[in-house]
N, CA and C of each residue as an Amber inpcrd file, in Angstrom:
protein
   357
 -49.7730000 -15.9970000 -13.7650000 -49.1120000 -14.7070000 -13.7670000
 -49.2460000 -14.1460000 -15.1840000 -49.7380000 -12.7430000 -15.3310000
 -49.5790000 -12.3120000 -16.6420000 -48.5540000 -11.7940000 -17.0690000
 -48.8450000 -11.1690000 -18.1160000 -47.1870000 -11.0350000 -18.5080000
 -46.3760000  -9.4160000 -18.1850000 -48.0180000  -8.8480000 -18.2100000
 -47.0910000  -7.6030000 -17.4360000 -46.9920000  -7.9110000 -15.8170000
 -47.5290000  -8.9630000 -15.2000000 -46.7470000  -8.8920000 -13.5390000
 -45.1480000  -9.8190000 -14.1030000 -45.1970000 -10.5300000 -14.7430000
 -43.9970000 -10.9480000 -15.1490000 -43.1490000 -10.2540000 -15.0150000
 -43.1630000  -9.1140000 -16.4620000 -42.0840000  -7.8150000 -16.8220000
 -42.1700000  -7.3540000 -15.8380000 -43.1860000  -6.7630000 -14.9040000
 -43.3740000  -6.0010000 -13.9710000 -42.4030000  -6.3410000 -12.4820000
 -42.1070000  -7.9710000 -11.9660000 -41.2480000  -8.3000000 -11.4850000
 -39.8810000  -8.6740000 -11.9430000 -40.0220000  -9.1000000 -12.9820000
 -38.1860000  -8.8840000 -13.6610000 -37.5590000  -7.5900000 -13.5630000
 -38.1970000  -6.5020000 -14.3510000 -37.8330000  -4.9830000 -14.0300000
 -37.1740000  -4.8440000 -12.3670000 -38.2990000  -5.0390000 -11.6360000
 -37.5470000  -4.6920000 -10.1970000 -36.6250000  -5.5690000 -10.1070000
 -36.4010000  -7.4400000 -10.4650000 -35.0500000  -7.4400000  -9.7890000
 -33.8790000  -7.0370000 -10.6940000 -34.2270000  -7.1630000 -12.3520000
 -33.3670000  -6.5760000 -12.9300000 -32.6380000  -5.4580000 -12.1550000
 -32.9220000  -4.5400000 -11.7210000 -32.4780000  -2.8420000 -11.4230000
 -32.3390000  -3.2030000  -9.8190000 -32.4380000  -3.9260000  -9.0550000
 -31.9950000  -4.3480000  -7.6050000 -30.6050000  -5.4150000  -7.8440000
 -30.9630000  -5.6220000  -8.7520000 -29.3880000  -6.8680000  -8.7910000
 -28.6570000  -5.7320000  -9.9650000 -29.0280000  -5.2600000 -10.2420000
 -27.7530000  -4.1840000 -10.9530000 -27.4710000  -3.1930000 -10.1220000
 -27.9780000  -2.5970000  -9.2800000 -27.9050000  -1.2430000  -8.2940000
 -26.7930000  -2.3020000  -7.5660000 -27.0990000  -3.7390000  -6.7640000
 -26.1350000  -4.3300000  -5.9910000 -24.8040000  -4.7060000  -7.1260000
 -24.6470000  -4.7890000  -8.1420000 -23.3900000  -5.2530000  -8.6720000
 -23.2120000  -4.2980000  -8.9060000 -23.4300000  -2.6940000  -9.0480000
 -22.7340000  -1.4200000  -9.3460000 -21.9740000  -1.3160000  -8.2980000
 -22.6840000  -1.6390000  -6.9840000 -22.6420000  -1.2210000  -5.7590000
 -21.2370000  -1.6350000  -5.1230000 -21.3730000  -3.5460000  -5.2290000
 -20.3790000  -4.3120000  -4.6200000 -19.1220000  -3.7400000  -6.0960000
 -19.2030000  -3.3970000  -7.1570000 -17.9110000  -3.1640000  -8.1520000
 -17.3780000  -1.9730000  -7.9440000 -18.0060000  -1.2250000  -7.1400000
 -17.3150000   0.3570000  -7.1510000 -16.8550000   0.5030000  -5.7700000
 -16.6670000  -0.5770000  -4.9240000 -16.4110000  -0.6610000  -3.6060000
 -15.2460000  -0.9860000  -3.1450000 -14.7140000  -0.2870000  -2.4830000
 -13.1660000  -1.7090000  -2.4850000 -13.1610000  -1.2140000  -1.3270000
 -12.3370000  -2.6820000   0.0490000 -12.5240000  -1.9860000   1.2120000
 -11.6170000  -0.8560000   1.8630000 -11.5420000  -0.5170000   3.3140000
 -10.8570000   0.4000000   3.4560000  -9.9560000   0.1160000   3.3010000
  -8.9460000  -0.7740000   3.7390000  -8.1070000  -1.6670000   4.0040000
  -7.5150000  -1.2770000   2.6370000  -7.9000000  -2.1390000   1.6620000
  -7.2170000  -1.6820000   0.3970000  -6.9590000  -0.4180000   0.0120000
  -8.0190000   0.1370000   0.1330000  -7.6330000   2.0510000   0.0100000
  -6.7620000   2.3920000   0.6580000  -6.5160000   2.4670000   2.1310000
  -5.6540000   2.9550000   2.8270000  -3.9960000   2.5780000   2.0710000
  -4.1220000   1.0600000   1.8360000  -2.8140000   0.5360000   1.3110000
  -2.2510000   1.1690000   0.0030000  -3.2860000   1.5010000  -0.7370000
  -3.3570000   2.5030000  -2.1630000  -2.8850000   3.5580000  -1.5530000
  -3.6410000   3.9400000  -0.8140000  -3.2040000   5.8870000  -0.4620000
  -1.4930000   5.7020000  -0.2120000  -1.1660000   5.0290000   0.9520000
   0.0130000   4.8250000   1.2930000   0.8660000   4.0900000   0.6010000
   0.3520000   3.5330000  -0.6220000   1.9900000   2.9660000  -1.9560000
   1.7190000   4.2650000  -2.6490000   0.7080000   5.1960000  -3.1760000
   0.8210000   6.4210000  -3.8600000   1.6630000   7.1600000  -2.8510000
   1.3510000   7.2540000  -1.9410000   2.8010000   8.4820000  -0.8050000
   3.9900000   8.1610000  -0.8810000   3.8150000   6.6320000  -0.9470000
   5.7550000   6.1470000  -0.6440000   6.5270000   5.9330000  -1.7790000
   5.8100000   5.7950000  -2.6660000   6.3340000   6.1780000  -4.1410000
   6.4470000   7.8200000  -4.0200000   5.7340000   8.7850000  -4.2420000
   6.5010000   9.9210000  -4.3880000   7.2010000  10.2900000  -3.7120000
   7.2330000   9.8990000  -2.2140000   8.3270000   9.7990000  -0.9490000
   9.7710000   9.4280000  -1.2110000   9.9180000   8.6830000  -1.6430000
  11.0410000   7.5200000  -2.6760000  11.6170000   8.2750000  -3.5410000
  10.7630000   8.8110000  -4.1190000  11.4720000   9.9650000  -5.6630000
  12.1310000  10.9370000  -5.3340000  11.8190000  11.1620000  -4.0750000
  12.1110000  12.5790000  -3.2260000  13.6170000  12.4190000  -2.3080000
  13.5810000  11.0530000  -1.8920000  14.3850000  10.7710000  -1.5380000
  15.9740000  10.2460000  -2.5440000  15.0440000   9.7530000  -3.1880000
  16.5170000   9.3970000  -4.4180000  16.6740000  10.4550000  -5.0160000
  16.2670000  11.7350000  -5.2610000  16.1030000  13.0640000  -5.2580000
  17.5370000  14.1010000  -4.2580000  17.3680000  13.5700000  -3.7380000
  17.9920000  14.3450000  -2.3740000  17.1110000  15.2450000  -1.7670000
  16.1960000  15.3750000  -1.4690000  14.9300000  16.3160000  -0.8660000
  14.6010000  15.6670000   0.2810000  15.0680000  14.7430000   0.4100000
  13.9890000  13.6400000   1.5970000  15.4200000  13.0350000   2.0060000
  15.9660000  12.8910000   3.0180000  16.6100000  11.8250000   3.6700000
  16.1210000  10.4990000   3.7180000  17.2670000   9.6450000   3.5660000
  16.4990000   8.1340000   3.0780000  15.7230000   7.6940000   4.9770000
  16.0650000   8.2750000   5.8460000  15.6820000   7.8230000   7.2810000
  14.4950000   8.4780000   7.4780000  14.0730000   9.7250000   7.3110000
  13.2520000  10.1860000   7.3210000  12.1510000   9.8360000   6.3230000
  12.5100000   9.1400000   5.1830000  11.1780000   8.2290000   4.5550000
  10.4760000   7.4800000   4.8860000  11.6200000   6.6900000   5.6200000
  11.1800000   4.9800000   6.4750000  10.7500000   5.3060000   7.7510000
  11.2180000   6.4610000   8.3270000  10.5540000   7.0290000   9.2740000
   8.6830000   7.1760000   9.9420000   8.7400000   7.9880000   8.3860000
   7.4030000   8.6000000   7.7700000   6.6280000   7.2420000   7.7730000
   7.1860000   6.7470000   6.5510000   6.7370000   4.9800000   6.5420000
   5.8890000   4.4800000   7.2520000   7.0000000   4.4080000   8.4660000
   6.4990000   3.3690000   9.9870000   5.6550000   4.4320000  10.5150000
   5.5840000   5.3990000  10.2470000   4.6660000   6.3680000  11.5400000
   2.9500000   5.8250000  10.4580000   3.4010000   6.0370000   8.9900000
   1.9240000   5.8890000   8.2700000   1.2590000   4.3500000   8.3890000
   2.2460000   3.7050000   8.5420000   1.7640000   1.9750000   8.4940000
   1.3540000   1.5600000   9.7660000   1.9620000   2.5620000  10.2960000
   1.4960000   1.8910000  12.1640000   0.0890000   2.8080000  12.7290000
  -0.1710000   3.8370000  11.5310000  -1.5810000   4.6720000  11.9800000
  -2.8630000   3.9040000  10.8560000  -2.2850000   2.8180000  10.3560000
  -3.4350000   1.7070000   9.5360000  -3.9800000   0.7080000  10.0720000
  -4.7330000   0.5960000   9.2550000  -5.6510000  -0.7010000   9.9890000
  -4.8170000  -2.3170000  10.0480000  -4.9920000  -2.9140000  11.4170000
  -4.0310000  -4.0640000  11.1260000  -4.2030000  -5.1450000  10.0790000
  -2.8940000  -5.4610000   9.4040000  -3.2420000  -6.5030000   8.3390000
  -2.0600000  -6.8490000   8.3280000  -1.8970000  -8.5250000   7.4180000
  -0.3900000  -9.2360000   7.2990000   0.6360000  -8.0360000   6.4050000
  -0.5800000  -7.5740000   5.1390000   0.4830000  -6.7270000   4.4840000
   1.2380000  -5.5780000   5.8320000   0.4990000  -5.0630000   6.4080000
   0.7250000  -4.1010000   6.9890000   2.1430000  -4.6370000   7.8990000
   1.6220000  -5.9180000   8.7240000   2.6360000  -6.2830000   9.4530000
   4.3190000  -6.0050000   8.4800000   4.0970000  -7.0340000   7.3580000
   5.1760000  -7.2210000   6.4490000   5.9920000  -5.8900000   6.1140000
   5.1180000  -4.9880000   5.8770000   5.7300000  -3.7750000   5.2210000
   6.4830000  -3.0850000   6.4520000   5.7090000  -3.2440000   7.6910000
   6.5870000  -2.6080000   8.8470000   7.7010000  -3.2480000   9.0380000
   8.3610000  -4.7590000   9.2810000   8.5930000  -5.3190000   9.4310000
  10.2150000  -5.1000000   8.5630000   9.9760000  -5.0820000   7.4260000
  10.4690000  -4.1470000   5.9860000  11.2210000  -2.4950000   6.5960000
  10.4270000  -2.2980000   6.8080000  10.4280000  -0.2210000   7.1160000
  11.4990000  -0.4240000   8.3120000  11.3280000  -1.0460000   9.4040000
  12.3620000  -1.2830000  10.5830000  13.8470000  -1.5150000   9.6940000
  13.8830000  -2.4960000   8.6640000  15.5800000  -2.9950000   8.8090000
  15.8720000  -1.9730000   7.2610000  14.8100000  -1.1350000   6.8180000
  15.4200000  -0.3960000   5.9680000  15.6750000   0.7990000   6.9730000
  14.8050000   1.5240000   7.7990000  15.4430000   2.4140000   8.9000000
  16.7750000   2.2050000   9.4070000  16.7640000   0.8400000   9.6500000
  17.7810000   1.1010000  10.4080000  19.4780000   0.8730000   9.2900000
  19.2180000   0.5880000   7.9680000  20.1800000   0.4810000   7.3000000
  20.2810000   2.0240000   6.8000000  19.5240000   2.5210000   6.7430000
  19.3390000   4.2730000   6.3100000  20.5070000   5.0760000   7.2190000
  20.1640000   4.8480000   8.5340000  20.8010000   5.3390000   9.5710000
  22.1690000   4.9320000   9.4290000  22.6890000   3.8840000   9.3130000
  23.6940000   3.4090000   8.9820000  24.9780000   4.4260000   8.3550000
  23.7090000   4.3170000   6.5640000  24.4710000   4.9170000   5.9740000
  24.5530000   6.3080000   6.1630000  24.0280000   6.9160000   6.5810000
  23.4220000   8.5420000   6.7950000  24.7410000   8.9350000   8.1530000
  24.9800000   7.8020000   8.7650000  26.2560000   8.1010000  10.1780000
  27.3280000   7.7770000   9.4770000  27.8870000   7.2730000   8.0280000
  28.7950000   6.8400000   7.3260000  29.6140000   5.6020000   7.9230000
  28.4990000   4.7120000   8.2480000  28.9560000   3.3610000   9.1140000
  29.1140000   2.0430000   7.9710000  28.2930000   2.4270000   6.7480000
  28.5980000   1.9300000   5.4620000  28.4740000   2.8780000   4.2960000
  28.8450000   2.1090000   3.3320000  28.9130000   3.4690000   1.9750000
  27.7920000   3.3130000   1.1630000  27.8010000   4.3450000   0.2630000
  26.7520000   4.3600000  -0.4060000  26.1590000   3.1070000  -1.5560000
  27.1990000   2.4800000  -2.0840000  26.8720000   1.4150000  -2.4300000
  26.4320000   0.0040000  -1.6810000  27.0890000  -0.2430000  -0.4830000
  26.5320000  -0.5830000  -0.1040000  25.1350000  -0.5950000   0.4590000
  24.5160000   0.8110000   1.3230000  23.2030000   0.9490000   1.0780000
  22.6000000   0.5360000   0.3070000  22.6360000   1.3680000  -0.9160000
  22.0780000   0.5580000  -2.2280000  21.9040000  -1.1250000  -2.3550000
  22.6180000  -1.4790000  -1.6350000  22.5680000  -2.9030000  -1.5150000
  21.6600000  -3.4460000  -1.3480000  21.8700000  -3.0300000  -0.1470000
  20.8150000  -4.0580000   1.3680000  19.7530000  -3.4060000   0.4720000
  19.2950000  -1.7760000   0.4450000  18.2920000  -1.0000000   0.4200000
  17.3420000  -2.3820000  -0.7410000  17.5310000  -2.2620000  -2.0850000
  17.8930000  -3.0450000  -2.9370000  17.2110000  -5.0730000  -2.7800000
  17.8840000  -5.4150000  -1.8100000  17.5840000  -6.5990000  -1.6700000
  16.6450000  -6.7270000  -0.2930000  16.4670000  -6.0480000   0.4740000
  15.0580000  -5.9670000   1.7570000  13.9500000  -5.5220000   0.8210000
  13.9830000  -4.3690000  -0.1420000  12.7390000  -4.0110000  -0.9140000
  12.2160000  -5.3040000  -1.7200000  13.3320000  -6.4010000  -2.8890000
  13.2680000  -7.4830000  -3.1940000  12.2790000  -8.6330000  -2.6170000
  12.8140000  -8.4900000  -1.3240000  12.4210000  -9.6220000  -0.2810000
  10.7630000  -8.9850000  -0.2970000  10.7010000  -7.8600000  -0.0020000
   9.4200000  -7.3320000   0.3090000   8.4880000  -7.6490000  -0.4100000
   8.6360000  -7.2760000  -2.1620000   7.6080000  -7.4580000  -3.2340000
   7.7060000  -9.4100000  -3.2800000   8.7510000  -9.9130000  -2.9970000
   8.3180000 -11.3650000  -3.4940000   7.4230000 -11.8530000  -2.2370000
   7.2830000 -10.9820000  -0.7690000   6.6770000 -11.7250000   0.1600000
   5.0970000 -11.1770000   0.5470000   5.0590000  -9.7130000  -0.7110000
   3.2550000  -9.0150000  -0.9200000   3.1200000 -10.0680000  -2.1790000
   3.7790000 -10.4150000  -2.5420000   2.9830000 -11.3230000  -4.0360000
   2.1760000 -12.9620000  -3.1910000
């Protein structure tokens, strides 16, 4: 082999194995995106709601309608799973069946439970 078919084949895989590691690094799947799109919504959802703009039922609402129009996954399961017993503690407080500190409570320690069981 001479040395320009040498260079001449390094060049191509050089620039084929870099086109594929640009490729596979700028990729992330849907799955993850979708989960991105929907912690960017439920965070400003959240603000809105501790806000007073948003009813805390109508977040978790929203929530479960966005998590249940995703692709299936454990996170997904978990977070619904989550969204149900914060709905239904929302409602709670929103019918004045507990008080506001208490909400804060539960609200508080189900979100807790949540991040130690996505880690």
């Amino acid at each position: 082999m001479t040395a320009a078919e040498f260079f001449s084949q390094f060049n191509a895989r050089h620039w084929a194995g870099l086109a594929l590691a640009t490729a596979l690094a700028g990729c992330s799947s849907p799955r993850e995106t979708t989960l991105d799109e929907f912690t960017r919504w439920h965070d400003n959802a959240r603000a809105q709601a501790q806000a007073g703009t948003l009813s805390w039922s109508e977040l978790y609402r929203l929530s479960f309608d966005r998590l249940t129009a995703m692709p299936p996954s454990l996170q997904q399961d978990t977070r619904l799973e989550n969204t149900v017993l914060l709905l239904s503690t929302a409602r709670k407080y929103e019918a004045n069946e507990i008080s506001a500190q208490q909400f804060a409570s539960e609200r508080d320690h189900i979100e807790t439970q949540l991040q130690a069981r996505l880690q």
